[in-house]
C-alpha positions in Angstrom: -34.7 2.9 -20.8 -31.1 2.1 -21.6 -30.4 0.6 -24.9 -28.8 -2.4 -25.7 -25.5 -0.3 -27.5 -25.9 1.7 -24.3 -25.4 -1.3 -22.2 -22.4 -2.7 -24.2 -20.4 0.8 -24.0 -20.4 1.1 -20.3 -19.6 -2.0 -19.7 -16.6 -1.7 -22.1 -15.5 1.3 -20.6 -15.6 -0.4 -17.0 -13.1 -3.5 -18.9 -10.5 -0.2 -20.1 -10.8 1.7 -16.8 -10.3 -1.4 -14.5 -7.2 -2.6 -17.2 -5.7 0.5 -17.0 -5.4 0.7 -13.4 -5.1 -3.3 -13.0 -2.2 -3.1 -15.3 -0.4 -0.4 -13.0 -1.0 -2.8 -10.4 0.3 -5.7 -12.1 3.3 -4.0 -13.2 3.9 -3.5 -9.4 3.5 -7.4 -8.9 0.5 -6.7 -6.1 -1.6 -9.1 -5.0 -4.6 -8.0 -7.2 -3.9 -7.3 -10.5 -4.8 -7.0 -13.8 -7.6 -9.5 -13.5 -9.0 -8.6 -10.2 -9.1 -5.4 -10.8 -10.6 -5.8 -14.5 -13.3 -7.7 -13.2 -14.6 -6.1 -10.3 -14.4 -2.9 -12.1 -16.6 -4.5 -14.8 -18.9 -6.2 -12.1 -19.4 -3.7 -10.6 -20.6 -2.0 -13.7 -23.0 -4.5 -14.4 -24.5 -4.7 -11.2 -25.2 -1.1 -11.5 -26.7 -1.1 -14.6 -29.0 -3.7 -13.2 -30.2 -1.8 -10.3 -30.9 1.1 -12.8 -33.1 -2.0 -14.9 -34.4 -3.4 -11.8 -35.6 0.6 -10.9 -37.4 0.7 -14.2 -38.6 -2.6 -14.8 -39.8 -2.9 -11.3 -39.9 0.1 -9.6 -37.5 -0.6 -7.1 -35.1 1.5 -5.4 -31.8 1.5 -7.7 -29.5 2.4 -4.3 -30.1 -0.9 -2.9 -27.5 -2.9 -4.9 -25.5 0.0 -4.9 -25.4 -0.5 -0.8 -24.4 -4.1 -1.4 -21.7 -3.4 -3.4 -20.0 -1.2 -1.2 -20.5 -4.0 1.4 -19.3 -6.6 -0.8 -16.3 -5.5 -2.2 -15.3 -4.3 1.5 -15.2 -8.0 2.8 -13.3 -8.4 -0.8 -10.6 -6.1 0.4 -10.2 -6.9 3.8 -9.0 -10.7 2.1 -5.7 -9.0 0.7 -4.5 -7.3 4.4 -2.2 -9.0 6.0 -0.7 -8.8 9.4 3.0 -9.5 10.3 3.7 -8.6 14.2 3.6 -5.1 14.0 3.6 -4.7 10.3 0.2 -4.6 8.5 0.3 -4.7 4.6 -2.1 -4.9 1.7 -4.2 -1.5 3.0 -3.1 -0.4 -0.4 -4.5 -3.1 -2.5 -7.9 -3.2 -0.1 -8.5 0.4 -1.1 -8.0 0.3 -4.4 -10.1 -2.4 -4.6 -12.7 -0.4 -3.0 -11.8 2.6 -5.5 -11.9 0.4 -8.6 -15.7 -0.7 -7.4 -16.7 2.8 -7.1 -15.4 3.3 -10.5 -17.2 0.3 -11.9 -20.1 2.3 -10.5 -19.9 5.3 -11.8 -19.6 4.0 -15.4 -22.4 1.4 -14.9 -24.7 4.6 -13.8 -23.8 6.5 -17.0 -21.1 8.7 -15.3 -18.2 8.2 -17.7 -16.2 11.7 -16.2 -16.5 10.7 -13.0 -15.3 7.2 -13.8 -12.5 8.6 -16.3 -11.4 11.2 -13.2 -11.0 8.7 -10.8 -9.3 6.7 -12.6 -6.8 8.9 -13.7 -6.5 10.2 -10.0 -5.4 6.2 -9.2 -3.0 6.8 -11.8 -1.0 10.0 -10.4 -1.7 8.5 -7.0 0.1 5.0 -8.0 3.0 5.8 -10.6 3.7 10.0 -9.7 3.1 10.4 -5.8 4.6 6.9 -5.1 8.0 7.9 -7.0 7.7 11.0 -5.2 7.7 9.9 -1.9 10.6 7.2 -2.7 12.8 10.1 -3.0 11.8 10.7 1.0 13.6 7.4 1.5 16.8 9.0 1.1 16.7 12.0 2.8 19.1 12.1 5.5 17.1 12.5 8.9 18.4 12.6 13.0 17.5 9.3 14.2 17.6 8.1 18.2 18.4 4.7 18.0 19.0 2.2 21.2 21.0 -1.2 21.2 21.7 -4.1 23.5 24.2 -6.6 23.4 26.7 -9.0 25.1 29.1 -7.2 27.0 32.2 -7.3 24.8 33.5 -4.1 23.6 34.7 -5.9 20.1 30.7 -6.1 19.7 30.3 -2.1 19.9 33.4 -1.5 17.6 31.8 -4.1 15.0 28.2 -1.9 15.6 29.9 1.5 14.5 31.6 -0.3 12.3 28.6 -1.1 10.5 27.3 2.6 10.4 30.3 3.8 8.9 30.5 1.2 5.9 26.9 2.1 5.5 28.1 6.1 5.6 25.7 6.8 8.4 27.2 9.5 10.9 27.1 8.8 14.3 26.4 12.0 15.7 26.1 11.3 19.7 27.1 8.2 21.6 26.0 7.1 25.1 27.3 3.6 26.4 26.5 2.5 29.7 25.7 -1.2 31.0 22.3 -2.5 32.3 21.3 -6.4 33.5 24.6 -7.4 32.0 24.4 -6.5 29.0 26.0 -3.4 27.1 23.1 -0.8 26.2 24.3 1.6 23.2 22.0 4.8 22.5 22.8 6.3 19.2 21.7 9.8 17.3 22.6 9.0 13.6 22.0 10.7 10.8 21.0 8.3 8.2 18.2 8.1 5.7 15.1 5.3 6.0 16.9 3.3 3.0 20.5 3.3 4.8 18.4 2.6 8.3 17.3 -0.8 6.3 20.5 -1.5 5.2 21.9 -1.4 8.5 19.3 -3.4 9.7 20.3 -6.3 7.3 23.9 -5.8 8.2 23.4 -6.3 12.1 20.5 -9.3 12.1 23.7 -11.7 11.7 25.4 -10.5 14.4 24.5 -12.8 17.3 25.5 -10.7 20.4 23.1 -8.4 19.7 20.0 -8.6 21.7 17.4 -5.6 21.0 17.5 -2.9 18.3 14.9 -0.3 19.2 14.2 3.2 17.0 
């Protein structure tokens, strides 16, 4: 039997382990935050502690709500993914939805280390790996990269042009023409950060057709 002071603890501890880790989020502006987060952490909590109830009041099996849980919050997730073309975001915020459930869970059945580790793994995940893998953003890598435009030559000037001011190095040039148009294959060297920038810098550029990495 859990007691009443019981009770009030986990479910207090759910409210500071789903803050903590809805806060993070929030600081990020993502699309769950401090409140989603907080709450599913906690509700999940509580309906764990009612399937451990319902199992001793009833004699029921205690796994069955945990089941639905995992099932609910999944269809919670898949809410915050979003597809644009080829891009796909919000896998990041649908998982950690799905961690912060599990962590609601864990404190609901009594399992405050588990809970606490997880939580703390979010944590490192979130604010330590993330900065980490930022740096990766401007590590200067070979990149093949292939461009069509109108056949003017003042066009291709104005590309490279763009590469330099952005202190990418063209390392190899290839230039021939295809279906009227002038087809430029590039190897630059040129970090993912500088790649965007470049980007930006060519989408006004109306002569050019295709950009393809």
């Amino acid at each position: 039997m859990i007691e009443n002071s019981e009770i009030i603890l986990r479910i207090l501890i759910a409210l500071l382990f789903g803050g903590v880790i809805g806060l993070e989020r929030q600081y990020h502006d993502k699309p769950a935050g401090f409140a989603t987060n907080t709450l599913i952490c906690v509700g999940s909590a509580v309906f764990a502690l009612l399937s451990v109830l319902s199992a001793y009041y009833l004699g029921g099996d205690p796994a069955r709500i945990a089941a639905q849980i995992v099932a609910g919050v999944g269809f919670l997730g898949a809410g915050s993914i979003l597809r644009d073309g080829n891009k796909i975001s919000g896998l990041t915020t649908a998982a950690g939805i799905w961690l912060v459930a599990a962590v609601g869970m864990a404190v609901g059945y009594g399992q405050y280390f588990i809970g606490a580790v997880a939580t703390a793994s979010v944590l490192i995940l979130q604010i330590f790996i993330r900065k980490l893998m930022t740096t990766f953003d401007y590590m200067q890598l070979y990149d093949s990269l292939t461009i069509k435009c109108s056949p003017k030559w003042q066009i291709v000037e104005k590309i490279k042009s763009v590469f330099k001011n952005n202190q990418a190095e063209i390392v190899k040039e290839e230039i021939h023409k295809e279906n009227g148009l002038i087809v430029l294959k590039l190897v630059v060297n040129m970090s993912a950060t500088k790649y965007q920038k470049i980007v930006k810098d060519l989408a006004p550029l109306e002569d050019i057709k295709s950009l393809d990495k």
